[in-house]
C-alpha positions in Angstrom: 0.0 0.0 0.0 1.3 3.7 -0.8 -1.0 7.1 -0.6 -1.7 5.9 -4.8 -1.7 2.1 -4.9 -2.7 -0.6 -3.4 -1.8 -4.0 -4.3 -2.9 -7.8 -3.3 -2.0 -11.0 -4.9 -4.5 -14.2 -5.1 -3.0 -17.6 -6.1 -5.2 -19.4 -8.5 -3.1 -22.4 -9.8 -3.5 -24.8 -12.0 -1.6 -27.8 -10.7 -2.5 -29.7 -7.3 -0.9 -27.8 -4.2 2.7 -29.4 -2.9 5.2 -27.7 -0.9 7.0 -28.0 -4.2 5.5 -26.6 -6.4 4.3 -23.3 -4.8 7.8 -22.0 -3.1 7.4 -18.5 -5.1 3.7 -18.2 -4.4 4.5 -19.2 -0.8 7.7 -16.6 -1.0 5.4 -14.1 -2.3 2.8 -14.3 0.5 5.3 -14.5 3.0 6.9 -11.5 1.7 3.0 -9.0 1.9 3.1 -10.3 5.7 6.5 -9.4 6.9 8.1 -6.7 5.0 7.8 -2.8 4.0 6.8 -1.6 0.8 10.1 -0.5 0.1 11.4 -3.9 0.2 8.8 -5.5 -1.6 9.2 -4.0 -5.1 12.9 -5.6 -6.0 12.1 -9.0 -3.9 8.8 -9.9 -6.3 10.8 -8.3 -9.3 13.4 -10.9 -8.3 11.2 -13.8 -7.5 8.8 -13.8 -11.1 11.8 -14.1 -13.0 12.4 -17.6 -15.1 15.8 -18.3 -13.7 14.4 -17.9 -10.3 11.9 -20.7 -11.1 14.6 -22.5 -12.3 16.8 -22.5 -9.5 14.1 -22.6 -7.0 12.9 -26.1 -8.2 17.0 -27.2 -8.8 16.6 -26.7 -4.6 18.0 -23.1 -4.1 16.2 -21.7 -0.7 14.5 -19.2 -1.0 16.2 -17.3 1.7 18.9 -16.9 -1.2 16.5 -14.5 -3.3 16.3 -11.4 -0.6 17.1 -8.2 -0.6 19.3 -5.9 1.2 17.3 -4.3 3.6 14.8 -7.2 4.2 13.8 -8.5 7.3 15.3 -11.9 6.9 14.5 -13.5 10.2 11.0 -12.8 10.0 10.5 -13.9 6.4 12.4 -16.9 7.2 10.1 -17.7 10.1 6.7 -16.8 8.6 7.9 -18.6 5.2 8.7 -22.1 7.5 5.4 -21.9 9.0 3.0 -20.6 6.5 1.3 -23.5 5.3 -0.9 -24.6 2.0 -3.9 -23.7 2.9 -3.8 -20.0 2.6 -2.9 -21.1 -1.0 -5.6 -23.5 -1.0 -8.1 -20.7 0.2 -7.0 -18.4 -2.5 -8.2 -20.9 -4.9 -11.1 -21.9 -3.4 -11.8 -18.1 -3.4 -11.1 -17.6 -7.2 -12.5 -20.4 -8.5 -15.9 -20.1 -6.4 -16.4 -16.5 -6.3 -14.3 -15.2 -8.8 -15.7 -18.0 -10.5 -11.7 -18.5 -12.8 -11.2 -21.3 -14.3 -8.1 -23.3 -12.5 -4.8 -21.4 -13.9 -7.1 -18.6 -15.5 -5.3 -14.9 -14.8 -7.8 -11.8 -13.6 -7.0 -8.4 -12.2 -9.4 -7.2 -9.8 -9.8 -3.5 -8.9 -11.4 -2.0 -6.2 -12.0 2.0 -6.5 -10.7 3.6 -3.0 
């Protein structure tokens, strides 16, 4: 959030939901909960990028991908305990109400 944006991410995959397969969903999550906007920016810049993917599922931590300036500890934490079903209940969300298609991409905007 800034005095002009506001911004909110919903996962609304495709695939079945493993620890595996959702590390940058889970890393972008975990990243809204426990750092500042002024972090944020470079970290999600960093994590949608193909070679991150890549080396993600080669079995790079995540922990690797942060930014100067981030609260490490915390993300760390938060990112160890946040579990699937916050990804689950973004789906469930998209898919019911939303009513996407599994996969399917939306942007939603709300007027402030």
């Amino acid at each position: 959030t800034s005095g002009h944006t506001r911004l909110g991410i919903l996962n609304n995959p495709s695939s079945k939901i493993q620890e595996d397969n959702t590390a940058i969903a889970r890393g972008i999550l975990t990243a809204f909960l426990t750092q500042n906007s002024s972090n944020l920016r470079g970290f999600l810049s960093k994590l949608t990028k193909e070679e991150t993917a890549k080396s993600l599922a080669a079995g790079t931590k995540i922990i690797k991908f942060l930014m100067p300036g981030m609260d490490g500890d915390a993300f760390e934490k938060k990112y160890n305990t946040l579990g699937l079903d916050v990804i689950k209940t973004h789906q469930m969300f998209c898919q019911e109400v939303l009513k996407l298609l599994p996969g399917q991409m939306a942007v939603v905007s709300n007027g402030r």
